[in-house]
SEFIVO-274856 format. One record per residue: residue in one letter; residue number from 1; x, y, z of N, C-alpha, C in turn. Coordinates in pm, whole numbers, plus 32768, in hexadecimal, padded with zeros to 4 digits. Layout:
   residuo   num     nu     nv     nw    cau    cav    caw     cu     cv     cw
         A   NUM      X      Y      Z      X      Y      Z      X      Y      Z
...
***
This chain:
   residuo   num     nu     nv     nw    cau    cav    caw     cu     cv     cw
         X     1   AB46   7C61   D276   AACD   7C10   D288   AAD8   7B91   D234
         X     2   AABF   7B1B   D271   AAC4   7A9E   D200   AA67   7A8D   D19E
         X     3   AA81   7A3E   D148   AA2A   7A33   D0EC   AA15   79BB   D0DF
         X     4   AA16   7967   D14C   AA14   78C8   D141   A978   788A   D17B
         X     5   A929   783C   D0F4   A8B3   7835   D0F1   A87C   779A   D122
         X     6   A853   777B   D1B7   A853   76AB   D1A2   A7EB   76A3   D139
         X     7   A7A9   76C1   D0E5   A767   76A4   D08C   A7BE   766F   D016
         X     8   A7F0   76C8   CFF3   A86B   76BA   CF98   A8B8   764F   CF98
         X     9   A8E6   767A   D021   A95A   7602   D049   A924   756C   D03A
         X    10   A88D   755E   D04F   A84A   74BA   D070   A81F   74A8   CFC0
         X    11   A828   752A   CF73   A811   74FE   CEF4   A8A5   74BE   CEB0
         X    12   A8FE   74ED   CECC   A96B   74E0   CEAE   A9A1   7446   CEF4
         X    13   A97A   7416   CF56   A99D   73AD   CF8D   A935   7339   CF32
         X    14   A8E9   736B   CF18   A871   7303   CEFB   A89F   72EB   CE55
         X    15   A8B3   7335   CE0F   A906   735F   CD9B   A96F   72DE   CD7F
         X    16   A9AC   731C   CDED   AA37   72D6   CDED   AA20   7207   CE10
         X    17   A9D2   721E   CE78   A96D   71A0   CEB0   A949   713C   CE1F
         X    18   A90F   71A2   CDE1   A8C4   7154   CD61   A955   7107   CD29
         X    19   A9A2   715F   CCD5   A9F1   716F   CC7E   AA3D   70C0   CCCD
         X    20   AA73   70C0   CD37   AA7F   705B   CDA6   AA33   6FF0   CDA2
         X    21   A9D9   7004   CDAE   A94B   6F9B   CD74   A979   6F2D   CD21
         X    22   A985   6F79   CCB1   A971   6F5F   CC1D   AA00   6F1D   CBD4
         X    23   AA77   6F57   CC32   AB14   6F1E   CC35   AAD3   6E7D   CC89
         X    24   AAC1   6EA5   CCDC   AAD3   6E5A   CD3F   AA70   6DB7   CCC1
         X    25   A9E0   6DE7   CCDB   A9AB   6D44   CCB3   A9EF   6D32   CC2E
         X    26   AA2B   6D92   CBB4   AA69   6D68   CB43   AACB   6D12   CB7B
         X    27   AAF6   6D1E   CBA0   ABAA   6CBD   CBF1   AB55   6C44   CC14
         X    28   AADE   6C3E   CC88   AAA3   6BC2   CC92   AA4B   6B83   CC1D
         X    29   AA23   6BB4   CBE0   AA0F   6B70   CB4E   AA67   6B3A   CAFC
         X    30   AAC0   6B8D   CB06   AB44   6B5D   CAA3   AB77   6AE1   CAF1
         X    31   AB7E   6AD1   CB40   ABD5   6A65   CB86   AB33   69D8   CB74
         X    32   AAE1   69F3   CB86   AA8F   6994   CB85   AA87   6981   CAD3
         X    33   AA7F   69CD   CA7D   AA95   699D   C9DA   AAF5   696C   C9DA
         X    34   AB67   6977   CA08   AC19   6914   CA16   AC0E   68A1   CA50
         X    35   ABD0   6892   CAB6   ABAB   6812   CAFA   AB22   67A9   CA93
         X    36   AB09   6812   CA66   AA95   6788   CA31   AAD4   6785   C9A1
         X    37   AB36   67CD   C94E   AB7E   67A3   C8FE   ABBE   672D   C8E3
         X    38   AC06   673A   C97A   AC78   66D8   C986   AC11   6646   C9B4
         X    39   AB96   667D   C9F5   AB64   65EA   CA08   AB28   6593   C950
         X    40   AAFA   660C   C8FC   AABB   65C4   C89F   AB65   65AC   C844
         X    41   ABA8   65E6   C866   AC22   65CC   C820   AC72   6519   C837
         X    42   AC54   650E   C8E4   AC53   6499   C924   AC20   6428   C8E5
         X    43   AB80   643D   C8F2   AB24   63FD   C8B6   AB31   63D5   C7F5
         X    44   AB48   641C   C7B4   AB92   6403   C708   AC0F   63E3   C731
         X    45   AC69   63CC   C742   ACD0   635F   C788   ACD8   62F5   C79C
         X    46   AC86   62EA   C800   AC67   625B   C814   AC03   61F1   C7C5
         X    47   ABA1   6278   C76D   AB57   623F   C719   ABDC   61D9   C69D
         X    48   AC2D   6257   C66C   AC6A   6247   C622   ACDE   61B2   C60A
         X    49   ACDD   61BA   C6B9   AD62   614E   C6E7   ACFD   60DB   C6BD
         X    50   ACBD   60CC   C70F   AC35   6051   C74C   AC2A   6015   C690
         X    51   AC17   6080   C632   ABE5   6037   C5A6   AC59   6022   C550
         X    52   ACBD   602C   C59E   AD4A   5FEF   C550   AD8F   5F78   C58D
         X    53   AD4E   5F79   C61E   AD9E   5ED3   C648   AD3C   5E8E   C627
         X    54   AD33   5E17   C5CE   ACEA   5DDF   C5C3   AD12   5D21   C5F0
         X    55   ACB5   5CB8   C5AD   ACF2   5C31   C5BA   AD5B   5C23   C52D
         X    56   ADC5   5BC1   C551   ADE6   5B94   C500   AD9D   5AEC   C501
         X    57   AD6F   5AAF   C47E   AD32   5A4F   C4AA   ADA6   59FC   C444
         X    58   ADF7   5980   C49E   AE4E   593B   C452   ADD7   58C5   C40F
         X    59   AE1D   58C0   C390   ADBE   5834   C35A   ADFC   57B2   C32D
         X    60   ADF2   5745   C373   AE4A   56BF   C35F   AE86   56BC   C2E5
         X    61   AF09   567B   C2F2   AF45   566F   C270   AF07   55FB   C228
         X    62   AEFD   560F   C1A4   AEE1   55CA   C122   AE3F   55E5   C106
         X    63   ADF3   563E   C155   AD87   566B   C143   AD43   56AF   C0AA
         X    64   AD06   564D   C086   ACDF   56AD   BFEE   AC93   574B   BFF1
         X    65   ACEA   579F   BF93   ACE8   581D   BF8B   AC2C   583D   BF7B
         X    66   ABEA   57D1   BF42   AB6D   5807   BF3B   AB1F   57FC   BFA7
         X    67   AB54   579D   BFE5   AB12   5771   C08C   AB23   5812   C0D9
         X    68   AB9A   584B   C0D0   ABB6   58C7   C0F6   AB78   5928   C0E2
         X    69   AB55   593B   C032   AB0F   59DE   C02B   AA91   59AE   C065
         X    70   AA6E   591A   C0A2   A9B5   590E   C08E   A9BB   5965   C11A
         X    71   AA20   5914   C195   AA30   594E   C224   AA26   59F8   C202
         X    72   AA6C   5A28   C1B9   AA89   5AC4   C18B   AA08   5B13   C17C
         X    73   A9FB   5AA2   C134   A935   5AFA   C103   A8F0   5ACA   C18A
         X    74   A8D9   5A7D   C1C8   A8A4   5A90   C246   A8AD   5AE2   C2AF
         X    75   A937   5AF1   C2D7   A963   5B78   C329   A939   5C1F   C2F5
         X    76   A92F   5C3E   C256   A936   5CAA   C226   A895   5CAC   C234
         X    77   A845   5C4A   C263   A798   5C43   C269   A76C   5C67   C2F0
         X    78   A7D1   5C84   C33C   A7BE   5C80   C3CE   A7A8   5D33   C3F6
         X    79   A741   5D43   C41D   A73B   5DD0   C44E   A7A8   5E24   C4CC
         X    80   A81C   5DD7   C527   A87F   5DE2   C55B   A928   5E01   C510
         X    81   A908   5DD4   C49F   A94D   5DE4   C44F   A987   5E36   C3CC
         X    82   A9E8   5EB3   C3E4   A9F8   5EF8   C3A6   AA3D   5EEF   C340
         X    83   AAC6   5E8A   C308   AAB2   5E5F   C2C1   AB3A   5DEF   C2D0
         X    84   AB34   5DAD   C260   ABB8   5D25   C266   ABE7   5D20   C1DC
         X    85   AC7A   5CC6   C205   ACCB   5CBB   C18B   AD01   5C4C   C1AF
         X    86   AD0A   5C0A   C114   AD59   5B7D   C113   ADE5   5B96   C0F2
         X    87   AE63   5B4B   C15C   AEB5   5B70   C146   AF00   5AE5   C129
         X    88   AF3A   5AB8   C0A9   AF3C   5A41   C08C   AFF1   5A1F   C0CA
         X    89   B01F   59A1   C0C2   B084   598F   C0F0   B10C   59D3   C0A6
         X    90   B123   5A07   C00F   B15C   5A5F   BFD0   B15E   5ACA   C00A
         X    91   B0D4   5AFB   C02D   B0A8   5B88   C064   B110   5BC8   C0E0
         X    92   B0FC   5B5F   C119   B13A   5B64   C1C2   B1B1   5B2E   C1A2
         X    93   B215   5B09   C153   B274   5B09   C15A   B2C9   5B6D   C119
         X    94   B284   5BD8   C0DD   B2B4   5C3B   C093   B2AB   5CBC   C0FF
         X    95   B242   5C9C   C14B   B224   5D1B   C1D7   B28F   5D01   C248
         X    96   B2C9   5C46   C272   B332   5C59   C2BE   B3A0   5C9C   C29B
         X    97   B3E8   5C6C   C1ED   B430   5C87   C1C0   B465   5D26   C1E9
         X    98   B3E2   5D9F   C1AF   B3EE   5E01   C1C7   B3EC   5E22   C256
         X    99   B3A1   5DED   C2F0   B3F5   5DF8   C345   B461   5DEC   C388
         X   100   B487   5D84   C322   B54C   5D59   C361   B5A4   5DB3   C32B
         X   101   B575   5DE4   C2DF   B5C9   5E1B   C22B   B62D   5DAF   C1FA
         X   102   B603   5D2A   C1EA   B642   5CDF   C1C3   B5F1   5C6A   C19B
         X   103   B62D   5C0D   C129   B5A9   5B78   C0F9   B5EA   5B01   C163
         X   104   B5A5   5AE2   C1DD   B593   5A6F   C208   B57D   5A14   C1F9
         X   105   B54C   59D4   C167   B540   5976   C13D   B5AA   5982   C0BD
         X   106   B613   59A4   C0DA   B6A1   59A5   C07C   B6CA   58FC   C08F
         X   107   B6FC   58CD   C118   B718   5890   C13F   B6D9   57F9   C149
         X   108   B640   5819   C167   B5B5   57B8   C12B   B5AA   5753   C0B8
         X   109   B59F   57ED   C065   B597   57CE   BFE7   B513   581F   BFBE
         X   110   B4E5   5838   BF2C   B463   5857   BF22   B400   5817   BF34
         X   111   B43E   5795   BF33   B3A0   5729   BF2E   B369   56EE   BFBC
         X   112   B3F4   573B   C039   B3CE   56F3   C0B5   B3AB   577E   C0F9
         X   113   B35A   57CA   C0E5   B309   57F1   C112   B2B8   57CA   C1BB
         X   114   B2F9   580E   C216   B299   57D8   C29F   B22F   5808   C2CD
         X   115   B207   5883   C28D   B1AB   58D1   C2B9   B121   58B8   C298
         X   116   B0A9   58B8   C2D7   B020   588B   C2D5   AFE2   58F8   C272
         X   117   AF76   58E4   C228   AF2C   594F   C1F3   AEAB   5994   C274
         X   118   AEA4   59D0   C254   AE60   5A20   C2AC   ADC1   5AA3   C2A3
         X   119   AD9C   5A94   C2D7   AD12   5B05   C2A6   AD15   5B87   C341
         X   120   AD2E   5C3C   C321   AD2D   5C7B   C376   AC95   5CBA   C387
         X   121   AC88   5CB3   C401   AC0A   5CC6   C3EF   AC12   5D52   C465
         X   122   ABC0   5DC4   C421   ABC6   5E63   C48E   AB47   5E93   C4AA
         X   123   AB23   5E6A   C547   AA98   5E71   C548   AA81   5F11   C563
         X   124   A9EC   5F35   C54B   A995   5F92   C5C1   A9BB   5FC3   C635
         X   125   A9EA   6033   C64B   AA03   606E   C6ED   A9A0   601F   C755
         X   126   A954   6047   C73C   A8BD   6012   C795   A8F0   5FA3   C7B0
         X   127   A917   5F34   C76F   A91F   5EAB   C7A0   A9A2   5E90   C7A9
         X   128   A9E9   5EEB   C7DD   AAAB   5EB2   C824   AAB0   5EAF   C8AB
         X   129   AA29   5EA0   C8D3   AA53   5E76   C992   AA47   5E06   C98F
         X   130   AA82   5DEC   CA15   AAB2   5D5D   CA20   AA6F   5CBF   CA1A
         X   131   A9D7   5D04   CA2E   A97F   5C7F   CA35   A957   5C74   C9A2
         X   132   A936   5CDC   C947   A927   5CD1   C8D7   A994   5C85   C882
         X   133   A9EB   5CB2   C88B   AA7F   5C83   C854   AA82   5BCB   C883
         X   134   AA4C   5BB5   C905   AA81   5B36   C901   AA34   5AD9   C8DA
         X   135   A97F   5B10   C8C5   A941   5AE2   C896   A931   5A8B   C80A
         X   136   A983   5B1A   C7BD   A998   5B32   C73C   AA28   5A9D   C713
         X   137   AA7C   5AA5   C751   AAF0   5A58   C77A   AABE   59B6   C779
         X   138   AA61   59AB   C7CC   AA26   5909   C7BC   A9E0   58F8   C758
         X   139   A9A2   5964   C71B   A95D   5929   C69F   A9AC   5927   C643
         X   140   AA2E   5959   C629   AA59   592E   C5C2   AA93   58A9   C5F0
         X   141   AAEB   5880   C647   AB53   5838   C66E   AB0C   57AE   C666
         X   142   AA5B   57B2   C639   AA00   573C   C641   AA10   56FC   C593
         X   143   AA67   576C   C554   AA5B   574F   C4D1   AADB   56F3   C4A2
         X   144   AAAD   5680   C435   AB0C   5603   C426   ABAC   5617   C41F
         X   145   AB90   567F   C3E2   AC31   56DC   C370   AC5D   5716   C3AE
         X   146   AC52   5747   C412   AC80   57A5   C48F   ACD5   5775   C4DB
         X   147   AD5A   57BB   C4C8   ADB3   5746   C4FF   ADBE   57B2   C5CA
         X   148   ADC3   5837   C59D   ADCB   587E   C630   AD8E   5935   C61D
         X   149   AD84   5954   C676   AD40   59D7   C65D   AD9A   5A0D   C6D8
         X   150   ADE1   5AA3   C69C   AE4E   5AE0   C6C5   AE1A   5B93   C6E8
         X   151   AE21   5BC9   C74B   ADFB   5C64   C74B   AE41   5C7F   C7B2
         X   152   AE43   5D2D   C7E6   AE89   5D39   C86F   AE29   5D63   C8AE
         X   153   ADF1   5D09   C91F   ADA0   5D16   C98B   ADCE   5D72   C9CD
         X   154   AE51   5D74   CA1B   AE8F   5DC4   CA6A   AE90   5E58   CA3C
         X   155   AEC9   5E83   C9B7   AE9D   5F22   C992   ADFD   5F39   C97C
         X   156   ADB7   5EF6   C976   AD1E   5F0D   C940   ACF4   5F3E   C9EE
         X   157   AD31   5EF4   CA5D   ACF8   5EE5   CAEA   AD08   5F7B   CB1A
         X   158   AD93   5FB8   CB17   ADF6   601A   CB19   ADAB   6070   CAED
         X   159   AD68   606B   CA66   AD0E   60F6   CA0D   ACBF   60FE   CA44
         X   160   AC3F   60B9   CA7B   ABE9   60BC   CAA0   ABD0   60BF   CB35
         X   161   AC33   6073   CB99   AC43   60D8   CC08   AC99   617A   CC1F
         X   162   ACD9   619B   CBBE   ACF8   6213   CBD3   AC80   629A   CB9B
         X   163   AC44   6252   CB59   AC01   62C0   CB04   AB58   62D9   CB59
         X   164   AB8E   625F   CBE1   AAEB   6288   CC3C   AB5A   62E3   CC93
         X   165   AB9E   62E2   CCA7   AC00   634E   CD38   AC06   63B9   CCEA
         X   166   AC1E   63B5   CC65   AC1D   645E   CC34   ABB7   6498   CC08
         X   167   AB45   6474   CC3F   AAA9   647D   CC1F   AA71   64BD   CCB4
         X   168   AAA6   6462   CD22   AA99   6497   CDB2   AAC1   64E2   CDB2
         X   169   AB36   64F8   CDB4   AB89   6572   CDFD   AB97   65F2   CD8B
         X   170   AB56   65F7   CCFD   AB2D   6681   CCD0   AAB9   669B   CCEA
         X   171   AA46   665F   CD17   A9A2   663F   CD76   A9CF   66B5   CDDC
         X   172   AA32   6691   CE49   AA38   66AE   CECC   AA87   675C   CEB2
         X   173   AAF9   6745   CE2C   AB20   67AF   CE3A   AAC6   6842   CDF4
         X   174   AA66   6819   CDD3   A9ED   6877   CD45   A9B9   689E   CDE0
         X   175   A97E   683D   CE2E   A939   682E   CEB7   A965   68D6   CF0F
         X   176   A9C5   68C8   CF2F   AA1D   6918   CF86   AA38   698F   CF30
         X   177   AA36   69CA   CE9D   AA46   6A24   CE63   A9DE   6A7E   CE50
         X   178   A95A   6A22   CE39   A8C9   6A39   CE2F   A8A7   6A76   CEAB
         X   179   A8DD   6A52   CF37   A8B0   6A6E   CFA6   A907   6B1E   CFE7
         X   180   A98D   6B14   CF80   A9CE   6BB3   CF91   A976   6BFE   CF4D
         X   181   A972   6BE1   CEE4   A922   6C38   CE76   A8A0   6C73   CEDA
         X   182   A848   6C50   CF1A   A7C2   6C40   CF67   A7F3   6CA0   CFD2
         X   183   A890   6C85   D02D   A8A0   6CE0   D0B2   A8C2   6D74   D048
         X   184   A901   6D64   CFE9   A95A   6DF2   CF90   A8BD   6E35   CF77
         X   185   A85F   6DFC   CF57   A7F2   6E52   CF06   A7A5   6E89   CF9E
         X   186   A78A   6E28   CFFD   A763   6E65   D060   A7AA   6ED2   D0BB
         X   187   A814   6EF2   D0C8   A85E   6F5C   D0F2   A858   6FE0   D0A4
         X   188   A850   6FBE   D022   A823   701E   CFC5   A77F   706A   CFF6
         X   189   A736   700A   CFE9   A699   7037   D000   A6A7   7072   D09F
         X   190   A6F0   705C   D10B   A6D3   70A1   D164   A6F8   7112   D143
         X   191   A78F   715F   D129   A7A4   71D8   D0ED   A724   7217   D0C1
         X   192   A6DD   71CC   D06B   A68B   720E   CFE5   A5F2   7248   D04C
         X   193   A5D5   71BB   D09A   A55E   71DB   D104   A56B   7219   D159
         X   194   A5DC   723F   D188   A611   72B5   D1F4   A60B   7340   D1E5
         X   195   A635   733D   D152   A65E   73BB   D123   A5BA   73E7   D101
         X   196   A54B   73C1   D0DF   A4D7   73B6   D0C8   A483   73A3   D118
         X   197   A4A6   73A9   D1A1   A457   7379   D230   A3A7   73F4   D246
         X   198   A3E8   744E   D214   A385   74C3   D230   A32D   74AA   D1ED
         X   199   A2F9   7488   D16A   A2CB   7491   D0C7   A2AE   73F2   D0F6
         X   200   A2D2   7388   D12A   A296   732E   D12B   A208   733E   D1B3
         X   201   A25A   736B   D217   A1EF   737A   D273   A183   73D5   D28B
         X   202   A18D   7434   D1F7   A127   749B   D1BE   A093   742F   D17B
         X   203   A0EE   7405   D123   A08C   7371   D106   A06D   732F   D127
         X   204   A09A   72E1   D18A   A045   729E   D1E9   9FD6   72FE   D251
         X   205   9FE7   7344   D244   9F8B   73A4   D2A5   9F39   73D3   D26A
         X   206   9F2F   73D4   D1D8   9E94   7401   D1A1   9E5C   7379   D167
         X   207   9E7D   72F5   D183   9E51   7297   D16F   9E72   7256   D0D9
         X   208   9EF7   725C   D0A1   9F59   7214   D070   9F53   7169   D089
         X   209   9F4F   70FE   D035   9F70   708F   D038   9FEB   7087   D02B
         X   210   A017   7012   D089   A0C9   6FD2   D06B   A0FC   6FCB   CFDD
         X   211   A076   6F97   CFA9   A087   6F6F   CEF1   A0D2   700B   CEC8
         X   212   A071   7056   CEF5   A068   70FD   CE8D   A0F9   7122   CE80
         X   213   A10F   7135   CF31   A1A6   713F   CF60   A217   70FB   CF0E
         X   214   A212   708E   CF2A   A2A5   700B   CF05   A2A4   7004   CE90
         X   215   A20B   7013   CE00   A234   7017   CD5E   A299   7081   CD66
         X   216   A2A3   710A   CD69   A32B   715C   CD3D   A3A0   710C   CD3C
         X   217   A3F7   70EC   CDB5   A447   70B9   CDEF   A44E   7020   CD92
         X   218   A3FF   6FDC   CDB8   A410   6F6A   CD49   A430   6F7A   CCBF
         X   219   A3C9   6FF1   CC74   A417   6FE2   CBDD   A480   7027   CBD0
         X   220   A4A9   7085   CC04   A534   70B7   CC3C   A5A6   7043   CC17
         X   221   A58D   6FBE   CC84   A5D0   6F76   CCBB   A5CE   6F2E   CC6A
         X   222   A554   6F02   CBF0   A57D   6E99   CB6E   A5C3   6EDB   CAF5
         X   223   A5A7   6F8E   CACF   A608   6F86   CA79   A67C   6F85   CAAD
         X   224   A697   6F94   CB1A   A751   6F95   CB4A   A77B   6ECD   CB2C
         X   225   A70A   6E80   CB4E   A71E   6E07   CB5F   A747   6DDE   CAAC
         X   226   A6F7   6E28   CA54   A70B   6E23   C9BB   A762   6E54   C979
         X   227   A778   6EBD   C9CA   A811   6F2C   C983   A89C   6E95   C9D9
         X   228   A880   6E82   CA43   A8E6   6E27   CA57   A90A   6D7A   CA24
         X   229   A88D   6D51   C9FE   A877   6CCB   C982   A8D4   6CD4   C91F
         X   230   A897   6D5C   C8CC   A90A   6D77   C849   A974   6DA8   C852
         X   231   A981   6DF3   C8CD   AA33   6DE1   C8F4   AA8A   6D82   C906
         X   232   AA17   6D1C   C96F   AA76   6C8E   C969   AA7D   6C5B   C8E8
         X   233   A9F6   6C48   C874   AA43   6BED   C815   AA97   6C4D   C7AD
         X   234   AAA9   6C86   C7B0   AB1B   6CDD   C773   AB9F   6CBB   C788
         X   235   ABB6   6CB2   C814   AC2E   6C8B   C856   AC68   6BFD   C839
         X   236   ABD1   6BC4   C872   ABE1   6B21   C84E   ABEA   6B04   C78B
         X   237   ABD2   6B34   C744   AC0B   6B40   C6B6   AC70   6B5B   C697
         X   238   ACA6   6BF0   C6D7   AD28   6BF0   C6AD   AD73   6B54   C709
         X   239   AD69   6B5B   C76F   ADCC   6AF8   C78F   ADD4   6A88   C762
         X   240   AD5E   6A38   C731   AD4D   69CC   C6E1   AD6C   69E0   C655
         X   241   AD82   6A6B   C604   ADC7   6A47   C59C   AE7A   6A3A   C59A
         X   242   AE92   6A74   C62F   AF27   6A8A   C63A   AF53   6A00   C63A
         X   243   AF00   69BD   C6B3   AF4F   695D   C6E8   AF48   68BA   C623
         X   244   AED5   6901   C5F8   AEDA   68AB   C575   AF48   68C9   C528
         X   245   AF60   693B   C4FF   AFC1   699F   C4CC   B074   6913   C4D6
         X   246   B070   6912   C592   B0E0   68D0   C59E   B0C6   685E   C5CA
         X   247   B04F   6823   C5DC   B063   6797   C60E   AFEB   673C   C563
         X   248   B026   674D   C4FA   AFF6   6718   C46E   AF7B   6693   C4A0
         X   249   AFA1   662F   C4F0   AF8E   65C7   C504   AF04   65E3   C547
         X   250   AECE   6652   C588   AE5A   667D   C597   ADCD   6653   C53A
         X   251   AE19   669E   C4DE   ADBA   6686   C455   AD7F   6619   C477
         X   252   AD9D   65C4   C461   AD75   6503   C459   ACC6   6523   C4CB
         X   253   ACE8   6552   C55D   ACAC   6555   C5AB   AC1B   65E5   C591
         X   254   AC45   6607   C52B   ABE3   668A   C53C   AB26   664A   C500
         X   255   AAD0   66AE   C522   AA5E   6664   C524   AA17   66F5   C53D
         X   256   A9FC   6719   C4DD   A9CA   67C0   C4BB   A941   67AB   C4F5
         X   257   A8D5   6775   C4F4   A847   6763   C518   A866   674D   C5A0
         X   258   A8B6   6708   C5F6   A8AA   6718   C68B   A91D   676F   C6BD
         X   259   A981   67B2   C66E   A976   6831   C6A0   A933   68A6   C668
         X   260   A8D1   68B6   C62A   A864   68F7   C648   A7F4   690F   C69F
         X   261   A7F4   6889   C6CC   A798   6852   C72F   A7CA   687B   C7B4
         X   262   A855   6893   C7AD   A8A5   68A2   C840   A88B   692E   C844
         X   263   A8D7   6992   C7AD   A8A4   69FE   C7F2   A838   6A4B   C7FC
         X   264   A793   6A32   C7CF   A6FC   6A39   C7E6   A708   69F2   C88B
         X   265   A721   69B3   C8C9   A724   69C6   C923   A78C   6A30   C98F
         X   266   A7F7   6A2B   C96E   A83C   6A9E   C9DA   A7CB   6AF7   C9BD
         X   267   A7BE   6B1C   C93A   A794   6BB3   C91A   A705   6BD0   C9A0
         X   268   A6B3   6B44   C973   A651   6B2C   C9C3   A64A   6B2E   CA62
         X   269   A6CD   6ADD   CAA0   A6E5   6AEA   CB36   A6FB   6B51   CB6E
         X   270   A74F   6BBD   CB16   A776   6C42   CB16   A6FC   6C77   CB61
         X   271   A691   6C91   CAF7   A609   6CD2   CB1C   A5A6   6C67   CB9E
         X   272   A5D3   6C0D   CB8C   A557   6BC0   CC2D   A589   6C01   CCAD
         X   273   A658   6BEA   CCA9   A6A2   6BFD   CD3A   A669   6C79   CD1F
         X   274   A686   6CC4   CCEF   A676   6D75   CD0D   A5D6   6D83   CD38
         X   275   A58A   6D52   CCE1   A503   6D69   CCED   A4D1   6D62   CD8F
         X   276   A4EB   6CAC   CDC6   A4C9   6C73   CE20   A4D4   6CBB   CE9E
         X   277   A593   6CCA   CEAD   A5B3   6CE1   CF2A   A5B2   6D61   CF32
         X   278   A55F   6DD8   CEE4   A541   6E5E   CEF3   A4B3   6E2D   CF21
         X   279   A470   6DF7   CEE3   A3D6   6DF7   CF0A   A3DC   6DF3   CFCA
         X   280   A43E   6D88   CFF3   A42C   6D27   D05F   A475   6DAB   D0A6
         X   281   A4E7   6DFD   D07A   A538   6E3F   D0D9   A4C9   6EBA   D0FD
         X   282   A47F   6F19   D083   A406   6F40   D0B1   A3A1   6F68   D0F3
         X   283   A396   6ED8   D0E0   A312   6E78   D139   A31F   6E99   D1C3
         X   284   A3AC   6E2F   D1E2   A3E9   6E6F   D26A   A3F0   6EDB   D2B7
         X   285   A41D   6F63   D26D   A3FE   6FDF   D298   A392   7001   D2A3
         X   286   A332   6FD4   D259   A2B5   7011   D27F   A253   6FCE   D2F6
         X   287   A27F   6F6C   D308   A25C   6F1F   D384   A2A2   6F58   D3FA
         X   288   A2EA   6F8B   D3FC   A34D   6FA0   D47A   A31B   7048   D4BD
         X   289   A319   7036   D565   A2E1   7088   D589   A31E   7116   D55B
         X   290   A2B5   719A   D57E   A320   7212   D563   A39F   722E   D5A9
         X   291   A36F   7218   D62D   A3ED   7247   D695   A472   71F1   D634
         X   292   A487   7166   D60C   A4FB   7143   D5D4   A513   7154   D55D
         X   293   A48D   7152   D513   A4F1   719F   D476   A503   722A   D465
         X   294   A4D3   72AA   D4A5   A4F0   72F5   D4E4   A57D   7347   D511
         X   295   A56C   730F   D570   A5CE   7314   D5DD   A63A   736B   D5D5
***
């Protein structure tokens, strides 16, 4: 005689269902904490690049040094401005030197000196796009002593159109992960409402609300959504200390308050996706005639 029970068996599937669940949206969490890593990782990058190219502002030769720090103290007054240095004509000939590895003015002499003195000036992220920058560009270039104003337009253009395409296309790809996560949890809840078809339509028949019904199932469905939050940032920790571990140069880019902020939210999305698309999957069943959920 068998001993094989579908009760059993639909507990055991549903079991297994959960456990599935809970793999399943951890993996889509984890991949959405990796993606918005790499975007805020993106984002301190380019912050980082953007406040190191700055102007070089050449200043006419025979210009008195005090005429200079006054320009100096004007720029360092400017709220765009993060900060500047006077780099006198000694200065800059001791910085080529060390890029040639050799004295170029061997041959000169010390006293023929060709090089201009100069003031570097490293603005504000906020203000390295291009209209700002060129704005910034004519107002100095209006000044007497100013012999030319020098930056790279072309890498500043480069940062700032690449860093909107890798903004889209981790948008579109969170988009499409968010939307598995939603079909994985709903395939789950049919199992769960199937296996429960009898016991739901007991309750509806002594006059049960949808609400009464779908709370079980929903908080069900947020601690699985919470047990899978802190799985992802677990994951997403270890891997972010590995990849620090071997890529040192990380460090520079790290920013502890917005990844905190990153993972209060997975933890958070965790519990809405689970919450939501159980409420809605549900919902559905209980709307749907007997003959088809049934059946």
């Amino acid at each position: 005689m068998s001993n094989f029970n579908p009760e059993n068996q639909y507990k055991r599937q549903i079991n297994a269902s959960y456990v599935t669940s809970i793999i399943s949206i951890t993996l889509v969490l984890f991949t959405l904490g990796f993606l918005g890593i790499i975007l805020i990782k993106a984002h301190a990058l380019s912050k980082y690049i953007k406040e190191n190219i700055g102007f070089e502002v050449v200043i006419k030769d025979g210009t008195k040094q005090a005429d200079i720090f006054k320009l100096q103290k004007i720029f360092d007054s400017k709220d765009y401005v993060k900060y500047t240095e006077y780099i006198s004509k000694e200065e800059a000939a001791k910085r080529l030197n060390k890029a040639l590895g050799e004295d170029f003015t061997g041959f000169l002499g010390k006293d023929n000196n060709p090089l201009l003195p100069s003031l570097e000036i490293k603005f504000n992220a906020d203000w390295t796009t291009a209209d700002s920058l060129k704005k910034i560009e004519n107002y100095i270039l209006k000044n007497k002593i100013v012999k030319e104003v020098y930056y790279q337009k072309s890498l500043l253009n480069v940062i700032n159109k690449n860093v909107r395409k890798i903004g889209l296309t981790l948008l579109i790809i969170s988009a499409i992960f968010i939307f598995i996560s939603f079909a994985l949890i709903n395939n789950t809840i049919r199992l769960v409402v199937y296996s429960k078809r009898f016991i739901i339509k007991n309750m509806q028949l002594v006059g049960a609300t949808n609400g009464f019904i779908t709370a079980p199932f929903v908080k069900k469905s947020i601690l699985h959504g919470a047990i899978s939050g802190v799985l992802a940032i677990l994951l997403l920790s270890g891997s972010f200390a590995f990849l620090k571990e071997n890529i040192p140069e990380l460090q520079l880019l790290h920013d502890r308050y917005t990844t905190l902020i990153l993972y209060l939210i997975i933890f958070l999305l965790g519990i809405l996706i689970s919450g939501v698309s159980t409420w809605f999957a549900v919902n559905r069943f209980l709307r749907t005639g007997s003959d088809k959920l049934y059946g």
